[in-house]
N, C-alpha and C positions, 0 to 999 in steps of 0.2 A: 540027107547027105550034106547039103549045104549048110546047115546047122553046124555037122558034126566039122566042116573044114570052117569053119569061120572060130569056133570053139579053138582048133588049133591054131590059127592062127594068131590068134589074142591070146594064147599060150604061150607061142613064138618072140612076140613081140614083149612080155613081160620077161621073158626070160632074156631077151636081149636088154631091155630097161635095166634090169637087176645087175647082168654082167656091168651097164655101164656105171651104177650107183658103186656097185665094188669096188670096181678099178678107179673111181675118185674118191673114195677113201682116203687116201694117204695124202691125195692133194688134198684134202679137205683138213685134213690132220695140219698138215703142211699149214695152211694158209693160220690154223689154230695159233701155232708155236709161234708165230710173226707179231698176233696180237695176245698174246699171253707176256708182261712185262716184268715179272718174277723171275729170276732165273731159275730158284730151284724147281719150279712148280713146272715151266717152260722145259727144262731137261728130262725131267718125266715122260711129257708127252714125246720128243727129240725122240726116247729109245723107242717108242710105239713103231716108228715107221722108218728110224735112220740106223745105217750099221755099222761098225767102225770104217768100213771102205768105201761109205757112201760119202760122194763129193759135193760140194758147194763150190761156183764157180761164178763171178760178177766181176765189173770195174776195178772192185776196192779190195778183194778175195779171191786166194785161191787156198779150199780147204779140205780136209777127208779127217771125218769121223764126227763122234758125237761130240764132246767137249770143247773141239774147234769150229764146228758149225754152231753152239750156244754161244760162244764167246764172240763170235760175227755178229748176232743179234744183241747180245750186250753193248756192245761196241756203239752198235748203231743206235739203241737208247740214249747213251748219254751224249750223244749229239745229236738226237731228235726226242726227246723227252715226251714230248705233245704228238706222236704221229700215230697217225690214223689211217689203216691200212682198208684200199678197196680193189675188188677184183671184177672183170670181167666172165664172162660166158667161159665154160673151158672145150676145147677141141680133143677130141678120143680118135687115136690111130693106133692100133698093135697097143704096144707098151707106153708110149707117148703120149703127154697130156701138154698141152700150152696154152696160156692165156695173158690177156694183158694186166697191167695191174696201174695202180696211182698213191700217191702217199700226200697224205694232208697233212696241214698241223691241226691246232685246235681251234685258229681261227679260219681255219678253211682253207689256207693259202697253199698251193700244191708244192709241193716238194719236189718230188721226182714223180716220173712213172717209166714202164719201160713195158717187156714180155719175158713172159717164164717158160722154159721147155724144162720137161720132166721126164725123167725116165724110171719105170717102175719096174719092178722084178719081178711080177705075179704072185706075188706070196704077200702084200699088202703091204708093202714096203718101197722108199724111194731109194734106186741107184746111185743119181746123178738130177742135179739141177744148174743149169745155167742160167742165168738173172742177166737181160740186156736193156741198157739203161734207155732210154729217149730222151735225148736232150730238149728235141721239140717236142717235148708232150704238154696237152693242153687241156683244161678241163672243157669237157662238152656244154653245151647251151643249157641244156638240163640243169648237168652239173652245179653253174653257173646260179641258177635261178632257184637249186633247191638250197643252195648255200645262200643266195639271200632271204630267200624266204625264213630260213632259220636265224640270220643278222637277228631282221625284224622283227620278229616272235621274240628275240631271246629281250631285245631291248624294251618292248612293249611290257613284256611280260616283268622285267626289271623296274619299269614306271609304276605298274600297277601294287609290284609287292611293297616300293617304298609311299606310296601315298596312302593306298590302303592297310596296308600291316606294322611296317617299319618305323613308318612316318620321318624319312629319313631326306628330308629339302637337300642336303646337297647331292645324296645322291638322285635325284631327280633334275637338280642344276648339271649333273658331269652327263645328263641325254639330250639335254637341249640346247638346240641352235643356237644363234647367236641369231635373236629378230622372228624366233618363231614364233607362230600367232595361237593366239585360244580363242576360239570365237562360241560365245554363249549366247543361248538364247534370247534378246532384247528384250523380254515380257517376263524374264526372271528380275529378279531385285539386285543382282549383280552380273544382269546381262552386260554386251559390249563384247567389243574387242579389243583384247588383251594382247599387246605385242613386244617380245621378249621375255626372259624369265622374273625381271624383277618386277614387270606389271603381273605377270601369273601371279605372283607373292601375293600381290593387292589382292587380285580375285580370288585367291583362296582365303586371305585373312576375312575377308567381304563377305564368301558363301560363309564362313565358318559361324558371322555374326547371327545365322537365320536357323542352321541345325547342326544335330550333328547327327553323321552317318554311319554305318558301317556295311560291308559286301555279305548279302542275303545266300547269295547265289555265286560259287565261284565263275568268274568271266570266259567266256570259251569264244577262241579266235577264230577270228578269217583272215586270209591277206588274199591280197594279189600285187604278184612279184612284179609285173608287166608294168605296173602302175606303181611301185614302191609305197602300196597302200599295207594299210591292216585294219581290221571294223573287227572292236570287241564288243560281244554281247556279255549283257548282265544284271544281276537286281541288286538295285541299293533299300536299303533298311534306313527308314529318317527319320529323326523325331525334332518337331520345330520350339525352337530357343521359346516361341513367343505366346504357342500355345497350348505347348506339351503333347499335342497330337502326333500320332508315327503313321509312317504310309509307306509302302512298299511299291517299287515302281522298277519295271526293266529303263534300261539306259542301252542304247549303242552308241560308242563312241568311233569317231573314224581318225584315224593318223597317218598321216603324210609323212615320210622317211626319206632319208637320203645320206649315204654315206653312213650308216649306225648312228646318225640322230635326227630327233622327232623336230618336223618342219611345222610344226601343228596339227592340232586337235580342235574338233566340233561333237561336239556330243549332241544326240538325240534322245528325248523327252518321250517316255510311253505317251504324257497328255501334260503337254509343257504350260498349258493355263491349269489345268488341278495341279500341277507343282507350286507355279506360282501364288495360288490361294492359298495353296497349304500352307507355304512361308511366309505367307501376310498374314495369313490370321491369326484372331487373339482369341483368349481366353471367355 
């Protein structure tokens, strides 16, 4: 017998899940149409869920129907081109759905944010929506840290593709500091430290005299936002000027960041004395 009520029960419970996945539908639709930047392709989806007497209503609008609610989102493209729409958790009452929302650009920088009350018609469709702006709105600490954390990935990851791919010196000069250090391992042949970018120049022209390299192994990142660090792993492919020998070796390199440029770099050596022979020796 307990079986059989536990059975319904978890019956019960799916069935109410299901009612709730339905009835956000149309906000889900809804939230779609915001990040769709197309207008025609955007109008499409508009008629799925909007009716000619359904309203849009915010700060900068007051609107009914389908061609006036697209042309609000046009509107709002060509004064925010770059934005990037994120939402909150949504609240279910009767017909009623509300949630917060945030708009970024594309460097992360918040635009607005506010809350959305929704009104649905049960037939999978939206009535009415009211858009309330927040002046004070602020990105969360999260926020915050998953936004740098992606600075630094992005600028990392732009170092990497110009010294290894590109080979492209100034764009690796427009990421670095002004007095940032490279510090090499002293038992290398162009160990030392390296500080600013026109001593990095040396040190690169320096290692270049000993092999030459290429990436084995594409580089796969860590950061920690706390620390405004990022530690890339990786395999270099080397072959040395002096004795023709190749040797294949991981590297992690660690970077120090601030602001979206690199404060310095220390790389580490799988076995920084067999690198060092390897680049000594001769034929």
């Amino acid at each position: 017998m307990r079986k059989i009520y536990f059975i319904c029960l978890l019956f019960i419970c799916n069935g109410i899940l299901a009612q709730k996945k339905d009835k956000l539908y149309p906000v889900t639709m809804y939230e779609k149409i915001w990040q769709e930047r197309n207008s025609d392709a955007r109008l499409k989806i508009i008629k799925i869920i909007w009716l000619e007497d359904s309203t849009f209503e915010d700060p900068s609008a007051s609107v009914k129907g389908i061609t006036a609610f697209n042309n609000v989102i046009n509107e709002f493209y060509k004064k925010y081109p770059d934005a990037v729409l994120t939402s909150g958790p949504k609240i279910v009452k009767d017909n009623y759905v509300s949630w917060d929302w945030k708009i970024q650009d594309s460097k992360n920088k918040l635009i607005m944010g506010g809350r959305e009350f929704a009104r649905l018609n049960g037939k999978g469709q939206i009535s009415k929506i009211i858009s309330f702006w927040n002046k004070d709105a602020t990105l969360s600490e999260d926020d915050v840290l998953k936004n740098l954390e992606a600075d630094n990935l992005k600028v990392v990851e732009k170092y990497f593709e110009s010294l290894f791919k590109t080979k492209d010196i100034n764009a690796i000069a427009s990421l670095i500091e002004d007095g940032a250090v490279y510090n090499q391992a002293t038992g290398l042949p162009y160990g030392g430290t390296y500080k600013g970018f026109e001593e990095w120049t040396k040190m690169f022209a320096k290692s270049a005299e000993f092999f030459d390299y290429q990436i084995e192994k594409e580089p796969v990142y860590f950061s920690d936002t706390s620390k405004n660090e990022v530690i890339v792993y990786f395999t270099i492919n080397c072959k040395a000027k002096k004795s023709g020998k190749a040797l294949s070796m991981p590297v992690s390199e660690h970077f120090d960041l601030k602001n979206g440029k690199i404060m310095g770099i220390t790389p580490f050596y799988f076995d920084t004395k067999q690198f060092a022979e390897f680049l000594k020796s001769k034929k």
